[in-house]
C-alpha positions, 0 to 999 in steps of 0.5 A: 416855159408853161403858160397856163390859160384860165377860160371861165365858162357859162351860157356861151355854147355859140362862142365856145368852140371859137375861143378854144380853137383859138387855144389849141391853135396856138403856135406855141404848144407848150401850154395848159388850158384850165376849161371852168364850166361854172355850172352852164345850163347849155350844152358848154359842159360836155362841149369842154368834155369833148375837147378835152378828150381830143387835146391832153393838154386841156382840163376841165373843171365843173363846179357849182355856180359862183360867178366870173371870179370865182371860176378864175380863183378855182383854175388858178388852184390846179394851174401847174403853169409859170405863167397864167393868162385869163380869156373869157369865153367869148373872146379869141386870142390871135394865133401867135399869141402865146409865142409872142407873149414867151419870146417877150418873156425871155427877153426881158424877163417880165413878172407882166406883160401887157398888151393891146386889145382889139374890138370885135362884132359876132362875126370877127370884123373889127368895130372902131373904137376911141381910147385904148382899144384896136391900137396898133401893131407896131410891135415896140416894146417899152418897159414900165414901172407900176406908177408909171402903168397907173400913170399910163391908164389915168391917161387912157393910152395903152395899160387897161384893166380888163384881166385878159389884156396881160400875161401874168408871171404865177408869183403875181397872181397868186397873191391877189383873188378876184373878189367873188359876188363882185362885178368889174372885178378886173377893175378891181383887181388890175392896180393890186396885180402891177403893184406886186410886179417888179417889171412891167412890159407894155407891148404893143400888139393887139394879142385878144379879140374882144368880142362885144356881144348882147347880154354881156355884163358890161353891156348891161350897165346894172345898178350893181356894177356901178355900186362895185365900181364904185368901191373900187374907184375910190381906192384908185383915186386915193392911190392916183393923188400919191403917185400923180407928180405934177399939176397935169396928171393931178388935174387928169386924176381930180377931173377924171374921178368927178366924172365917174362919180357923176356917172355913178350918181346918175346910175344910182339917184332914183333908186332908194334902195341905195340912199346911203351910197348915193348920200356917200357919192354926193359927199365924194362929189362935193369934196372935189377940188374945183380948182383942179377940174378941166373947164369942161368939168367945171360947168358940169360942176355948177350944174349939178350944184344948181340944179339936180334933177336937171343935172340928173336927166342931162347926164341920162341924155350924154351918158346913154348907156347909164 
């Protein structure tokens, strides 16, 4: 089996040797590395040249400027692989990774195999963190169905979203583009690819070394991030109240989405520039079902209805990064 690995590349000359090292380290050699220099203004692009003249196995691609999804869409469309992986260029694959991901494979004969994925600072050491990240190592396997995986991530315990937390069977990716000009375009993408997967593996085994650093996107917190979150958080939320069987996953959902759309409608307020998202935000906000929303939720509600402004600078004072 080929797996392929797609690498989009821009502006990150520190980061780079180590997230190829980790590529043509792995045990399992039978692989593609599809190196994207999207138009870098570093030394990136004869840094991906060189590596490709020492390992036959790497390919690179220099093309003009189109942003995160569209450097994936163009490895993508020279990949040969039957399977695809995504590892943004900051970010490192433990060693094993790729052997692992194949014994899994040929197991099960997974079209998605999800695994766990661990924080890490500049130097490699790992940063502690709640949720889904820097789970553990245990190695179990548990196969699941697309709701259940939709399930699992409403719940925050093991399926996230982000692209490079999975290995994709070829059939599946290339049904779903990643939106071009849009940011959090995993999010955007991750329910479309477990809705084509027959089966869905959840492995549990920190695999990628998420690498958080200063100047990245996600650190950023753009108005427009939030704009693009949101477009894809009200689809989710509308596929979440099919698929939510009983009142505790309902409540999880209803509860969940108001918290996100509050984040949103904070981020947003005082730019005017956005009136008419922020007036559809609001309308989002006051169709929430009260009934539904944990305690916690329900006091947040009543002061937002009391009080905007106030609410506005106390979500600014909880939610620092917006």
């Amino acid at each position: 089996m080929k797996i392929t690995i797609i690498v989009p590349i821009y502006n990150v000359e520190k980061y780079i040797h180590k997230c190829i090292d980790s590529l043509i380290n792995q045990t399992y050699k039978n692989l593609e590395m599809i190196l994207v220099d999207d138009e870098s203004p570093d030394n990136c692009k004869y840094i991906c040249d060189d590596y490709a003249k020492r390992d036959s196995r790497i390919k690179v691609i220099h093309k003009t400027n189109g942003g995160l999804s569209d450097a994936r869409n163009k490895g993508l469309e020279i990949s040969t692989g039957d399977y695809i992986m995504y590892l943004d260029s900051d970010d490192y694959l433990e060693l094993t990774a790729c052997e692992e991901l194949n014994n899994i494979i040929e197991k099960t004969k997974a079209d998605i195999v999800c695994f766990n994925l661990r924080k890490v600072n500049e130097e490699g050491k790992e940063i502690k963190s709640k949720g889904v990240y820097n789970q553990g190592n245990t190695k179990e396997i548990k196969e699941m169905t697309y709701e259940d995986a939709m399930i699992d991530n409403l719940f925050r315990r093991n399926i996230r979203y982000e692209a490079g937390s999975k290995i994709y069977k070829r059939e599946i990716v290339e049904k779903v583009q990643f939106p071009k000009g849009m940011l959090a375009e995993d999010f955007a993408t991750f329910y479309k690819f477990l809705s084509n997967a027959d089966k869905i593996i959840f492995y549990n085994r920190c695999l990628y070394n998420y690498v958080q650093r200063n100047g990245s996107i996600m650190t950023k917190k753009s108005d427009k991030l939030y704009i693009d979150i949101y477009q894809t958080e009200k689809k989710i939320y509308n596929l979440l109240n099919n698929i939510c069987k009983n009142k505790k996953e309902r409540k999880e959902s209803e509860s969940k989405h108001f918290r996100n759309l509050l984040k949103i409608y904070a981020k947003l307020y005082y730019n005017d520039g956005y009136r008419k998202i922020i007036e559809d935000v609001k309308t989002q906000i006051n169709n929430i079902d009260i009934n539904l929303l944990y305690e916690k939720d329900k006091i947040l509600y009543m002061i937002y209805k009391k009080n905007i402004p106030f609410f506005i600078w106390g979500m600014k004072k909880i939610y620092k990064k917006i």
